[in-house]
N, C-alpha and C positions, 0 to 999 in steps of 0.2 A: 433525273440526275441530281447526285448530291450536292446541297450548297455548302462551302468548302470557304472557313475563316484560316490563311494561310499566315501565322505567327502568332505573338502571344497575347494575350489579353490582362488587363490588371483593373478592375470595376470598382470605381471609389465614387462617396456619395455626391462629389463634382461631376462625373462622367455617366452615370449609371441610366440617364435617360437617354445618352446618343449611345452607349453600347447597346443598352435594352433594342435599342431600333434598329441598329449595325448589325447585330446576332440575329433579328427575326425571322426564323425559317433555316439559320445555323444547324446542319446535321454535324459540322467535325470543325473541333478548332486545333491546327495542328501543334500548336505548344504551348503554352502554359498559361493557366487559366486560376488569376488571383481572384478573389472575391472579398469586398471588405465593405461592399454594402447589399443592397436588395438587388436581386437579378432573379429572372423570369425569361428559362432559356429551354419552351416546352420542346422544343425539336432537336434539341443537342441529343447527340448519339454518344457521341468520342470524342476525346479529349486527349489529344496527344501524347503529351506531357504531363505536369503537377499539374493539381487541383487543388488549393488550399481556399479554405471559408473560413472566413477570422472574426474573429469577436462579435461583433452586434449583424455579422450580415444572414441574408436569409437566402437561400438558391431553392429556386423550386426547377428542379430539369429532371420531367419523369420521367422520358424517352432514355435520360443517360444509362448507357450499359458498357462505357469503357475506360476508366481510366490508364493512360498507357507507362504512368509512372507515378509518384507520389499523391498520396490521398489524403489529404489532412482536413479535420474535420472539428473546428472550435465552435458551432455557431449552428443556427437550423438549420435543415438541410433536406429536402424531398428526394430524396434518391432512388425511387421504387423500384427501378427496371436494372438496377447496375448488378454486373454481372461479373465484372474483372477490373482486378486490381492489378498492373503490372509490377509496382513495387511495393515500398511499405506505407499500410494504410496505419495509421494515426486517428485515434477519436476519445475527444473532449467532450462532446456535449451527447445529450441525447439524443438516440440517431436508429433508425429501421431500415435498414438494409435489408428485405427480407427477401432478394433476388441474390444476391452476394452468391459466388457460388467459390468463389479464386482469389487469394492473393497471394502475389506473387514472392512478397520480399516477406519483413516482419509485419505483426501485427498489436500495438499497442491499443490496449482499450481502457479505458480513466474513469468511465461513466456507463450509463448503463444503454449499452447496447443491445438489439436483437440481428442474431443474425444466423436465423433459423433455418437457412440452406447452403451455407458456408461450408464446405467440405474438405479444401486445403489451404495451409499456410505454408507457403514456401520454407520461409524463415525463422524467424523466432516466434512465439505466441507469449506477451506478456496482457497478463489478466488483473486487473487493479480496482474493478467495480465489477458487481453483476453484470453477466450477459450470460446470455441465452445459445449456447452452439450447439444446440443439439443433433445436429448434421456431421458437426468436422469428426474427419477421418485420419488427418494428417498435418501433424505437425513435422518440416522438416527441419528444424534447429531446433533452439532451448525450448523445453516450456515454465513460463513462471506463472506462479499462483499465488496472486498476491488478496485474493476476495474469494465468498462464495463464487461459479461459476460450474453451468452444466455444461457437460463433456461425457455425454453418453454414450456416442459412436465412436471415442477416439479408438482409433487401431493401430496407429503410429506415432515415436516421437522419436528424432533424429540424434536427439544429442543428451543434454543433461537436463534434469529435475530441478527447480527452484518450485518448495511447496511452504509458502509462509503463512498457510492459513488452513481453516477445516473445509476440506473438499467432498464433497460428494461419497459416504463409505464404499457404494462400487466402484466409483474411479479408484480409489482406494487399493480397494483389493484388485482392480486390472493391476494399476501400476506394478503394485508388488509383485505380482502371477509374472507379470512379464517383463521389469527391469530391475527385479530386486541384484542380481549378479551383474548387472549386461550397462548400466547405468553408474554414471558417478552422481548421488543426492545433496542436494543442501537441503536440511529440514529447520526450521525455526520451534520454539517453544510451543507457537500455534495450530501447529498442526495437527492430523487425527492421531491419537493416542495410537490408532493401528499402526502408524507409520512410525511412531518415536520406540516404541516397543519391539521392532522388528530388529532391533540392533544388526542393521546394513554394515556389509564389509565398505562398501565404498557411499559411505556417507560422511559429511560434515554436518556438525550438531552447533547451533547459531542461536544465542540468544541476544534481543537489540544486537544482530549485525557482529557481535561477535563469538567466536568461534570456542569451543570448546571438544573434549574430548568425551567420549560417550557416557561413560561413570559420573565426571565431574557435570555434564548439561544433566544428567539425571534429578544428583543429589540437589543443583541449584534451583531446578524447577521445583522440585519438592518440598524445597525447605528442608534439605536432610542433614546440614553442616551445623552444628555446633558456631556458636561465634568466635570461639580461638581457632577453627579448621577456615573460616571464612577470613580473619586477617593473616592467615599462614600462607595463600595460595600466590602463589610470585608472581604472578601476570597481572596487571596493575589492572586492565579493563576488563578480566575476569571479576578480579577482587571485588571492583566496584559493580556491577549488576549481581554477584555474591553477595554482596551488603545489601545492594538495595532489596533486591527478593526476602530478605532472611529477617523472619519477624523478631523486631525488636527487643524483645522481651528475654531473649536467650543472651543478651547485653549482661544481665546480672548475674549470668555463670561466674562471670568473668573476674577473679581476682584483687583486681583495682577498682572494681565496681562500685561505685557511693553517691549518696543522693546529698546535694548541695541545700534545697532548699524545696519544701512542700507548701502548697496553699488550694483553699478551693477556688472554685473560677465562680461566675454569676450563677450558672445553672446548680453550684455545691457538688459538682465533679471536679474530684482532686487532678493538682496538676504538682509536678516534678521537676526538677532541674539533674539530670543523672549526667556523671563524668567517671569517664574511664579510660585507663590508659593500656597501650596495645606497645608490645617492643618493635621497636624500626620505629616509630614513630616518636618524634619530638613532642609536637602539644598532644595535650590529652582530649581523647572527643566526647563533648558535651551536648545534652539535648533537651529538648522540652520535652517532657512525655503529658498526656491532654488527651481529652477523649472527645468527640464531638459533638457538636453543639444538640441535636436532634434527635443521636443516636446514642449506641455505644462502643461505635467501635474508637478503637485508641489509637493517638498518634507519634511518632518522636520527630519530634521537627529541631535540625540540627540550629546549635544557638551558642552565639558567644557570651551571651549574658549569665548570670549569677543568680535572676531572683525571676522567679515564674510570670509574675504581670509584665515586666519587663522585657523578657523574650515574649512573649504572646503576643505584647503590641508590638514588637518587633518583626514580626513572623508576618503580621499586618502590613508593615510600612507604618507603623504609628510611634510618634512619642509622647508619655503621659497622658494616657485616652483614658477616659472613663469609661466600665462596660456597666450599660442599664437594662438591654436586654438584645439575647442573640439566637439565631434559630437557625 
């Protein structure tokens, strides 16, 4: 007959040797099962309700094969035998589920999981670190792809595409084969070049989170805009990821373009004070231009100063710094 813990339990490192004792030979705890310090609960089966394991605690319960609602997962955790997830699992830390076969609700993963016989996700699937699905079959809400992640067997996704990173070129081309028309996409700048090129009727094109129309997230990834096409565009948080992408140096196209003041640095790589003025705008934008210290590649780091040493150590946090040697 099952021994049977009827209510919740909360394990902290004042309690954790009378629950250790409380629990021993515990097949089912009927609701909710906190964890915030070491627990060693080899006969636990089921778990009513949540499971949460926090910070510095460690749970070793091999037997576990049920959680009946929330699974949240910051902290070690020996879970070898779990089998189902009844709602959404949650996972922080490094973690092997490699029984996992169910979860019920969503599934957030942060770190790097294996969860090598996982087959369905109820809910949403958000992917934020490496893990290993090489099982799941079914997502039934969103899927987001926010890291590498395998997804060999997927054959289902319920709802919409978040792809902010380079996925797998077959998931690739499944997606496309099978939700290029049928899916609404958000793709980010990160994504496979197969995906950003496919110019989707029903995508949104996202760079840092914001949004753009298909032509314009083309030319900004590529650097294709002229610097007067880059202060002409009217969407202020366009503009600015516009500027930022767009190599500097196209600054000197520009009309009002003139250099305030030149000198060499320690290494005898010229450095620049450039200002130029843009219409709609009141002050005029000024920068250091400067190449790096080890290398060569160059930089304009914006400056309200007038004279090159003076923005440099600025750029620093310094005032009147002597440079005697930099690498």
């Amino acid at each position: 007959m099952n021994k049977i813990y009827k209510g919740d339990v909360e394990i902290t490192t004042s309690n954790q040797e009378e629950w250790n004792k409380k629990l021993l030979g515990v097949e089912e705890i009927t609701g909710y099962l906190y964890i915030y310090s070491q627990a060693k609960l080899g006969s636990l089966k089921t778990v009513g309700r949540d499971l949460y394991i926090n910070s510095q605690a460690k749970l070793e319960a091999g037997s576990l094969k049920t959680v009946g609602g929330y699974l949240y997962i910051n902290s070690q955790a020996k879970l070898g035998s779990l089998k189902t997830v009844g709602r959404y699992l949650y996972i922080y830390s490094q973690t092997k589920l490699g029984s996992l076969k169910t979860v019920g609700g969503d599934l957030y993963i942060n770190s790097q999981a294996k969860l090598g016989s996982l087959k369905t996700v109820g809910g949403n699937l958000s992917i934020n670190s490496q893990a290993k699905l090489g099982s799941l079959k079914t997502v039934g809400g969103y899927l987001y792809i926010n890291s590498q992640a395998k997804l060999g067997s997927l054959k289902t996704v319920g709802r919409d595409l978040y792809i902010n990173s380079k996925i797998e070129p077959r998931l690739a081309r499944w997606l496309l084969l099978r939700y290029a028309e049928k899916k609404k996409w958000y793709l980010s700048d990160e994504a496979n070049i197969s995906l950003l090129t496919a110019k989707l009727k029903n995508a949104i094109y996202r760079i840092d989170n914001v949004d753009f129309s298909y032509d314009l997230f083309n030319k900004v990834r590529k650097d294709k805009l002229t610097a007067e096409e880059v202060f002409k565009i009217e969407n202020l948080e366009q503009r600015r990821i516009a500027y930022t992408r767009m190599d500097k140096i196209k600054m000197k196209a520009l009309d009002s373009y003139k250099v305030l003041d030149i000198c060499r640095d320690d290494k005898d790589k010229k450095m620049e004070i450039l200002e130029f003025k843009v219409d709609g705008y009141q002050k005029p934008f000024r920068y250091l231009h400067c190449a790096d210290a080890s290398t060569d590649r160059e930089y304009h780091v914006e400056t309200a100063a007038f004279k090159c040493w003076e923005a440099k150590n600025k750029s620093f946090g310094l005032k009147d710094a002597e440079w005697i040697e930099e690498w």
